[in-house]
C-alpha positions as CSV (number, residue, x, y, z in Angstrom):
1,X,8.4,55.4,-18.1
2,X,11.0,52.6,-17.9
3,X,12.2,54.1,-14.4
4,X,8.6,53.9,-13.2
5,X,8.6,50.2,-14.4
6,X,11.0,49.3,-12.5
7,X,10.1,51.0,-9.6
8,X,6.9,49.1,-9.6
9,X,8.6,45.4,-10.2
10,X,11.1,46.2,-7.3
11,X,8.4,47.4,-4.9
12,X,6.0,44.2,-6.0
13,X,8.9,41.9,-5.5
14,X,9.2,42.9,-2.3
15,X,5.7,43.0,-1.4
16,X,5.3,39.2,-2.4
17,X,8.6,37.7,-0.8
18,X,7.8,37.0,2.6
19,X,4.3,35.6,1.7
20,X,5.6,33.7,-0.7
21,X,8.3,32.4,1.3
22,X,5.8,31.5,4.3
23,X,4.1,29.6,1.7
24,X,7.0,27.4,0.5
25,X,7.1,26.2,4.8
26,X,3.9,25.5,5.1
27,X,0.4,24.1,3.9
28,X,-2.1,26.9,3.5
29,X,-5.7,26.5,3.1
30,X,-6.7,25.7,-0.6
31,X,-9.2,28.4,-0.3
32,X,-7.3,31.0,1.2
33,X,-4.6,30.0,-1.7
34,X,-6.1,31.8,-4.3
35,X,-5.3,35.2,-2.4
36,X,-1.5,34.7,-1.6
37,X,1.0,36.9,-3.6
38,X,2.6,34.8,-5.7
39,X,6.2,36.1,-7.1
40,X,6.2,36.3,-11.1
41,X,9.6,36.8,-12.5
42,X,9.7,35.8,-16.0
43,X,6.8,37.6,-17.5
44,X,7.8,40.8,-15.2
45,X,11.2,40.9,-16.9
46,X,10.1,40.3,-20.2
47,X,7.5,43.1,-19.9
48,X,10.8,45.5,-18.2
49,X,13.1,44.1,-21.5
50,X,10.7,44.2,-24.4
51,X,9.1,47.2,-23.2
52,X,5.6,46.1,-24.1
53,X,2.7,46.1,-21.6
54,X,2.2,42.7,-21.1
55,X,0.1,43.4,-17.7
56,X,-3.2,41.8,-18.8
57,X,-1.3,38.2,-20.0
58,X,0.9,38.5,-16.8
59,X,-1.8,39.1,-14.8
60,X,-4.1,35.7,-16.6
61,X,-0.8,33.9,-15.9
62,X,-0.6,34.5,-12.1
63,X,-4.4,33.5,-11.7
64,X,-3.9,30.5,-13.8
65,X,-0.8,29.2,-11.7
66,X,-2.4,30.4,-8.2
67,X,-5.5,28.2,-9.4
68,X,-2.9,25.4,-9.9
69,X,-1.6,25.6,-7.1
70,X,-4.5,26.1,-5.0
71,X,-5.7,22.6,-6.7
72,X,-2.7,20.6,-5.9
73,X,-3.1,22.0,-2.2
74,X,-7.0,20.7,-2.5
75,X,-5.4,17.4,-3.5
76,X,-2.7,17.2,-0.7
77,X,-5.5,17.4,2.1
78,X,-7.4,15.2,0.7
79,X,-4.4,12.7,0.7
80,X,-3.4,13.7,3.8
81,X,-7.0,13.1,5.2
82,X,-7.4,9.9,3.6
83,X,-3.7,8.7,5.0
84,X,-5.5,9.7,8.9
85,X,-8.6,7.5,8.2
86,X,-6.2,4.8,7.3
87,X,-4.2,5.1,10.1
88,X,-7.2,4.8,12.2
89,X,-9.3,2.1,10.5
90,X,-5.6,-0.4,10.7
91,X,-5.3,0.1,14.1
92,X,-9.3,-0.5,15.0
93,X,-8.4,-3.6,12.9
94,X,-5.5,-4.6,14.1
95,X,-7.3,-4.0,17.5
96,X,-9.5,-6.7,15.8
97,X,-7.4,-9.3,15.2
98,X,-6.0,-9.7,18.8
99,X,-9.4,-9.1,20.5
100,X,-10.8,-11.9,18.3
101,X,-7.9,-14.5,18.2
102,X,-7.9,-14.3,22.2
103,X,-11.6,-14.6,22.4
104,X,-12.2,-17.1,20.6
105,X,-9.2,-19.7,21.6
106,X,-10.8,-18.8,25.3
107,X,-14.1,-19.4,24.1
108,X,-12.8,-22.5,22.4
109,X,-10.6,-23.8,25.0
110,X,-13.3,-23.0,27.6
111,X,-16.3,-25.0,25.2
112,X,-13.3,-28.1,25.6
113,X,-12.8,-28.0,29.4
114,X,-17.0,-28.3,29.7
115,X,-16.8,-30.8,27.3
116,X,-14.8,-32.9,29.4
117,X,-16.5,-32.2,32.3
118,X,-19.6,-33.4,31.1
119,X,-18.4,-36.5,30.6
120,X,-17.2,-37.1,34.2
121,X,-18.6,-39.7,36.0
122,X,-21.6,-38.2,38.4
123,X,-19.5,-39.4,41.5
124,X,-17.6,-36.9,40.8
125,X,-19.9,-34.7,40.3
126,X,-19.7,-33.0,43.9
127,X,-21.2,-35.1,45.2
128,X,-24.7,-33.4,44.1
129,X,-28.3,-35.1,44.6
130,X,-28.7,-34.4,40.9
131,X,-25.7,-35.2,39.2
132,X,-27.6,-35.3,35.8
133,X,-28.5,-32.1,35.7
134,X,-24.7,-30.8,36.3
135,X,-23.9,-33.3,33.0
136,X,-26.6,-31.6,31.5
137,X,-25.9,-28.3,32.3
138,X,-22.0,-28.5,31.0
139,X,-22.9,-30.5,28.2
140,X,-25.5,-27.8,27.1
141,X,-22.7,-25.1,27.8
142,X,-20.4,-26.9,26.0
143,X,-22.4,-26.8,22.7
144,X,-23.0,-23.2,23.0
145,X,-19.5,-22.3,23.1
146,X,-18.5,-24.2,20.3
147,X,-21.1,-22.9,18.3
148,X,-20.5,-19.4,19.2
149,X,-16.9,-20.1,18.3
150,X,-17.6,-21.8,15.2
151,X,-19.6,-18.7,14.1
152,X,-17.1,-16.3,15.1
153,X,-14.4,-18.2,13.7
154,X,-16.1,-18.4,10.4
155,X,-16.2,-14.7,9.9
156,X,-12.9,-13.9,11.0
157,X,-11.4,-16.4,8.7
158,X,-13.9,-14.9,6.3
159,X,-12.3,-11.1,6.7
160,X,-9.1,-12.1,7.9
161,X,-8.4,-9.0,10.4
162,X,-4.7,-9.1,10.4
163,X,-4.7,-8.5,6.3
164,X,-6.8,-5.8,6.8
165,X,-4.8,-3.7,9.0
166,X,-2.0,-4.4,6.6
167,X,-3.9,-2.9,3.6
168,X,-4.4,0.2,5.8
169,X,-1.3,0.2,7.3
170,X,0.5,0.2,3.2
171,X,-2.6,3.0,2.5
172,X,-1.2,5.2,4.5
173,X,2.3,5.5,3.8
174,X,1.1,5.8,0.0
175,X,-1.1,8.5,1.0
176,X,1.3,10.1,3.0
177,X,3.8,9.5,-0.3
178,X,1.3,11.5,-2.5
179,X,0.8,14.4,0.1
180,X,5.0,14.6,0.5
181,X,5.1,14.5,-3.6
182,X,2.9,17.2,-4.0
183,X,4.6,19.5,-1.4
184,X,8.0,18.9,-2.7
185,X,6.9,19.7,-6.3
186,X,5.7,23.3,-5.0
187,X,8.3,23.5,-3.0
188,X,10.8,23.2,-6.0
189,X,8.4,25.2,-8.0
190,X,9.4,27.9,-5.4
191,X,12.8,27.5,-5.4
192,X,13.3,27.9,-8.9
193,X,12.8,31.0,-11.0
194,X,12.1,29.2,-14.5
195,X,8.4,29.4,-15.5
196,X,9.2,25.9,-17.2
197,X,9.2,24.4,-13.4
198,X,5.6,26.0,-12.4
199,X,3.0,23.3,-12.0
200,X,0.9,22.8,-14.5
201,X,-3.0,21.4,-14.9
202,X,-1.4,18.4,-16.0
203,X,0.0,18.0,-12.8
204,X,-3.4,18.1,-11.1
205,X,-4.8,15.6,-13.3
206,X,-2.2,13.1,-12.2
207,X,-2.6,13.7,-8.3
208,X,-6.5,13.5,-8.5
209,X,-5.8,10.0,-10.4
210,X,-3.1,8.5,-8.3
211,X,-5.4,9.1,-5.2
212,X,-8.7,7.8,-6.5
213,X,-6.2,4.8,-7.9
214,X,-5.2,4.1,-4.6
215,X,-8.8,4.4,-3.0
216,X,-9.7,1.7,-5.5
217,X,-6.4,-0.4,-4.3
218,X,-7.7,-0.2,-0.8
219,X,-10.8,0.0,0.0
220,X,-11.8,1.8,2.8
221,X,-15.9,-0.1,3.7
222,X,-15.3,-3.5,5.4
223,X,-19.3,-4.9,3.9
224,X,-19.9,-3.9,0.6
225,X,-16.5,-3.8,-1.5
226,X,-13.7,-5.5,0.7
227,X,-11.2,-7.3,-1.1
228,X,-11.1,-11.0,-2.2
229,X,-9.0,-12.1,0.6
230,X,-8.7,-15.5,-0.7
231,X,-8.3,-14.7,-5.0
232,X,-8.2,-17.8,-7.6
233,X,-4.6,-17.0,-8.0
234,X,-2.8,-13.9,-6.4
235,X,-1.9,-10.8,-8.6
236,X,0.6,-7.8,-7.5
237,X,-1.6,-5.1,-6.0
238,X,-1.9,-2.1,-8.5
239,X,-2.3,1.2,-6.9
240,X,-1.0,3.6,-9.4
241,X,-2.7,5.2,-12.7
242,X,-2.0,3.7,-15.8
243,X,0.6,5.1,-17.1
244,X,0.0,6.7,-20.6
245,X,1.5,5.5,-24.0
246,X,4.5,7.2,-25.5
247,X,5.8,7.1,-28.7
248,X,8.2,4.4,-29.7
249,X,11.3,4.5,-28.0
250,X,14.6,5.4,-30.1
251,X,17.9,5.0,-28.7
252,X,20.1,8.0,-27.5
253,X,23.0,7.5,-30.2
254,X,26.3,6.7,-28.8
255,X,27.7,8.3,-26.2
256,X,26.4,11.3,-26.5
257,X,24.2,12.6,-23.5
258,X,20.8,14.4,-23.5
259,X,18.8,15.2,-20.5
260,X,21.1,12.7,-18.5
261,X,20.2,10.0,-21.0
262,X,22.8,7.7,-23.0
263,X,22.7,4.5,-24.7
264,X,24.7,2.6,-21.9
265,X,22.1,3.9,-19.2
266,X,19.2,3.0,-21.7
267,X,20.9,-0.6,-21.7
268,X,20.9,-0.5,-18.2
269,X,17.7,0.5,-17.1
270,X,16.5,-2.5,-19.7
271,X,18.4,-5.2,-18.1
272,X,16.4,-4.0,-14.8
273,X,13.5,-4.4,-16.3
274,X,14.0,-7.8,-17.4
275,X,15.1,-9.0,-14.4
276,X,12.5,-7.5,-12.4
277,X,9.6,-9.4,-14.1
278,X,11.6,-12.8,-14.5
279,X,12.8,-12.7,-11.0
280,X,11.8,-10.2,-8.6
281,X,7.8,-10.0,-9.1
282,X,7.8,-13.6,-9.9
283,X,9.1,-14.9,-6.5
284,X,6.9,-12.7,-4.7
285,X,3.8,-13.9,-7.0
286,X,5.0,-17.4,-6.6
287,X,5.6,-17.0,-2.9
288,X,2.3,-15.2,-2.4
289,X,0.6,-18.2,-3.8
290,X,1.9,-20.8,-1.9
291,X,1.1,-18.9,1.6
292,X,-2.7,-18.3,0.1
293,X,-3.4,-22.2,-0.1
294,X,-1.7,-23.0,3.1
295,X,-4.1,-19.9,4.7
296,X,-7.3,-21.3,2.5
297,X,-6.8,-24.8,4.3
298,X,-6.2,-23.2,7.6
299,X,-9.2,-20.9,7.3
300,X,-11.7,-24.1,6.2
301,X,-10.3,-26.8,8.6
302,X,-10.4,-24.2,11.7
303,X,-14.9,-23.6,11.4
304,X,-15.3,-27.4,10.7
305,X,-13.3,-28.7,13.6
306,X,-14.5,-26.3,16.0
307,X,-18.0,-27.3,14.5
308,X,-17.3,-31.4,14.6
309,X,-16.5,-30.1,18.2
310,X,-19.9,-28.9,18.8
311,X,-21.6,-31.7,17.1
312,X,-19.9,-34.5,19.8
313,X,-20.8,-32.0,22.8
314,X,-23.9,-32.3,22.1
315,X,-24.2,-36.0,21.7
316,X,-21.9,-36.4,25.2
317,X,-23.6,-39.4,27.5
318,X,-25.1,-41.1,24.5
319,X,-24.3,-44.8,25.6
320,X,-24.2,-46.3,21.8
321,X,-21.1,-44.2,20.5
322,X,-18.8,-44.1,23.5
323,X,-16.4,-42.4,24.4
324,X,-15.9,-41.0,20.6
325,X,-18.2,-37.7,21.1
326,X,-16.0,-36.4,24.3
327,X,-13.1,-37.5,22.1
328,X,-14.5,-35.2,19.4
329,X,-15.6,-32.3,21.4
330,X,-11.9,-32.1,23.4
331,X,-9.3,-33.0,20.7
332,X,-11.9,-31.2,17.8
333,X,-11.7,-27.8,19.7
334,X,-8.4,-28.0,20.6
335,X,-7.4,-28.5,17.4
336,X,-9.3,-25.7,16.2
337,X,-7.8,-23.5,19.0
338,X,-4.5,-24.6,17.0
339,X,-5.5,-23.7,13.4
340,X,-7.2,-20.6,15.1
341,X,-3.8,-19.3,16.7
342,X,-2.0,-20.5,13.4
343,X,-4.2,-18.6,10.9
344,X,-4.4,-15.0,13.5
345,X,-1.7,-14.8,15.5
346,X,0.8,-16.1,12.8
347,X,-1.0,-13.1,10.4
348,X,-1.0,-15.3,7.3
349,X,-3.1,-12.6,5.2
350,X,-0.8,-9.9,6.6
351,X,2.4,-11.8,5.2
352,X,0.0,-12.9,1.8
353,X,-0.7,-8.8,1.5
354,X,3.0,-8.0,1.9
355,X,3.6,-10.4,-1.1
356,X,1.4,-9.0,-2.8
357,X,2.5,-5.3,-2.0
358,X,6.3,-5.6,-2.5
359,X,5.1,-8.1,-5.8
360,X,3.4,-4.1,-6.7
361,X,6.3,-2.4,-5.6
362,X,8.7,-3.9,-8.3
363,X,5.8,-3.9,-11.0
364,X,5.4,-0.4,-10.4
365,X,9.3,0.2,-10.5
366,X,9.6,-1.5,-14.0
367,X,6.2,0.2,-15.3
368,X,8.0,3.7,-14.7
369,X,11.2,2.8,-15.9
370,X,9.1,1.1,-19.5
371,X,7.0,4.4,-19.4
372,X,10.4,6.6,-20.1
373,X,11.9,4.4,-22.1
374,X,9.6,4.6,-24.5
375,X,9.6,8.3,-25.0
376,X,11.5,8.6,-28.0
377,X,12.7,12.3,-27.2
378,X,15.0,12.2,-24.4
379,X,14.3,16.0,-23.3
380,X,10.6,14.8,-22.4
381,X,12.0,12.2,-19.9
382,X,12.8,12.2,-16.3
383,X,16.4,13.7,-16.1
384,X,18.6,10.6,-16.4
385,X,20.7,10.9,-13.9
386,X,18.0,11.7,-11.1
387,X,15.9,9.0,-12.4
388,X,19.1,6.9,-12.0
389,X,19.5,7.4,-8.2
390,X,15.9,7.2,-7.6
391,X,15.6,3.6,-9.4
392,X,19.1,2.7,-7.2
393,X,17.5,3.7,-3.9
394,X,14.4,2.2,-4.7
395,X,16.5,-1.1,-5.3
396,X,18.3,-0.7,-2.3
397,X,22.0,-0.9,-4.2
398,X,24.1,2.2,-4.8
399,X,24.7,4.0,-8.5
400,X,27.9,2.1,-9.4
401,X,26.2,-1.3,-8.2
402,X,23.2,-0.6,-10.3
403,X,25.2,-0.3,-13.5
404,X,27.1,-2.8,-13.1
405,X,24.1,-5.1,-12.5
406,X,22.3,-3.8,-15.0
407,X,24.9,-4.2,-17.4
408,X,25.5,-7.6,-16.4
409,X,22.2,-8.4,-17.0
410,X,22.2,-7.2,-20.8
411,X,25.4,-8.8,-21.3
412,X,24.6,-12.5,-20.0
413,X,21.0,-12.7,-19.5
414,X,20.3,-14.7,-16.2
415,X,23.8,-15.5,-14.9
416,X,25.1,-12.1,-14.3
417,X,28.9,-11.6,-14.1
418,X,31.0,-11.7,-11.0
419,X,27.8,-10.3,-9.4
420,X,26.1,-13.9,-8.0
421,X,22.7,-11.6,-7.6
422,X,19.5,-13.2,-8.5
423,X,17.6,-10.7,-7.7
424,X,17.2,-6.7,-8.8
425,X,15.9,-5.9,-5.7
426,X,18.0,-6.2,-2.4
427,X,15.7,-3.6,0.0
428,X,13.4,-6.8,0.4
């Protein structure tokens, strides 16, 4: 009966291997997934060592974990086909922001030029047996276009194109994060041969809530639910679940390691923490709201002054006021044509997004790092010294810098040692 047993796991082992290998390289269909051999090696030997027939559990198990698994594939194609829509929407509104900025400085420019025209003595006027209906004509023209461009420039300042593609453009490499997450956690799922490292439903849960956090983070319609482009005082974007409460956090004793974990790492990873939320986030946040005031003015004082424009077009030839409306239609819409070219094509919301994105990044960074500090049992935390290197290349620094920096930190507060670093953070 034994011999027969074993005859049976051999032959199944080698009946699953090359499937399962095949899917280890690439993404099958969630559907299909639930009828891929999957290799079961733990509840196969204990059934060969204990001698018990354990079919019926082993058999609940595989279904269970192929469901898993089939899930987790459900959630990387959704990522992956939310990361492609992003892609696409940021370029059409990237598209956006050129096509606009150009049109309407030539629109402006062009309402200017008409403007002056219209001013023009008629001698000039080519010489034409109606001179006054040339004036009339350009002055007429000239109105138009500046209220066209007024209009235009109202809603662009309104949506602000350039931030948009950035949101899309930071969409999709988080998108494209989660997808890559979940394909390296099955892949090491593969690899290894402990049922410990199998995916779990718990696993699931948190991929469906990272990507519905991110859809929340950036939006995909442009009319209903766009982002304030112009908040009352800029926050770091947040587009990660919250992250769960753990129990109080209780220091690994000494020296003594578990899971990669020790009291001088614990130190360490505290002083990053504190200066990541004195420092880091706070210049960003700081910065952030300085560049959103200077873009508020920029995006009011460009409609008016194309509009003032329009308003002394109109009233060119009008003997009681002057010269002053051909004055205000030429200088008014060229200064608009500034602001216009200012606010666009120096992409103020797209540098006020990335403040607010790299603001995220280093919340996020010190969120994680709080979340395993506070588990109080070290074996339920990230293993230390991975966690370690991915904190270090997330920082842009390398291990020993990190703990010295960290260290430094603890040790005296804001003026770190023979480190002159004021920042965590040196990737940006």
């Amino acid at each position: 009966m034994a011999a027969l047993q074993i005859t049976n796991y051999v032959s199944s082992i080698k009946r699953s291997t090359p499937r399962f290998r095949a899917c280890s390289l690439q993404t099958p269909p969630a559907a299909n997934l639930l009828r891929t051999p999957m290799v079961t090696t733990t509840s196969s030997q204990t059934s060969y060592r204990s001698g018990v027939d354990t079919s019926t559990i082993s058999n609940k198990n595989n279904v269970d974990d192929k469901l898993v698994i089939a899930q987790l594939y459900a959630v990387a194609e959704a990522a992956a086909d939310r990361a492609e829509m992003h892609d696409i929407i940021g370029k059409q509104r990237d598209n956006w922001n050129h096509l606009l900025l150009h049109s309407i400085n030539s629109i402006t420019l062009a309402a200017s030029a008409a403007a002056g025209i219209s001013a023009m003595p008629p001698v000039v006027m080519l010489q034409s047996s109606s001179p006054n209906h040339l004036q009339l004509a350009f002055k007429l023209s000239s109105a138009l276009l500046f209220a066209a461009s007024t209009a235009m420039m109202t809603i662009t300042s309104k949506i602000q194109p350039s931030q948009l593609a950035e949101e899309q453009r930071n969409a999709t490499r988080l998108f494209r994060q989660i997808d890559k997450s979940i394909h390296t956690t099955l892949n090491l799922a593969a690899i290894r041969s402990r049922s410990s490292s199998t995916p779990t439903e718990a696993d699931v849960k948190v991929a469906v809530e990272r990507v519905l956090a991110l859809d929340k983070a950036y939006p995909l319609p442009l009319l209903p639910g766009m982002l304030d482009k112009f908040p009352t005082k800029l926050e770091p974007t947040i587009w990660w679940p919250k992250f769960n409460r753990r129990s109080s956090s209780s220091s690994v004793g000494g020296d003594i390691r578990s899971n990669g974990w020790s009291q001088g790492l614990e130190r360490e990873m505290e002083g990053i923490v504190a200066k990541l939320r004195s420092k880091d986030i706070e210049q960003y946040v700081h910065f952030g709201n300085k560049l959103l005031a200077i873009n508020r003015v920029v995006a009011v004082a460009g409609p008016i002054l194309c509009g003032l424009a329009a308003v002394g077009a109109s009233m060119v030839g009008v003997a009681a006021l002057g010269p002053f409306p051909v004055l205000l239609g030429v200088v008014g819409g060229a200064l608009a044509a500034v602001a216009n070219t200012l606010q666009h094509a120096g992409q103020a919301g797209t540098v006020v997004e990335l403040s607010r994105n790299c603001a995220g990044f280093y919340k996020n960074l010190g969120e994680e790092i709080e979340w395993n500090l506070r588990e109080g049992e070290a074996e339920k935390r990230e293993e230390g010294e991975l966690f370690k290197l991915k904190v270090a290349l997330k920082l842009g620094r390398t291990l020993s810098d990190l703990q010295q920096f960290g260290r430094s930190v603890v040790d005296h507060g804001d003026e770190p040692n023979n480190i002159g670093d004021h920042f965590a953070g040196k990737l940006f």
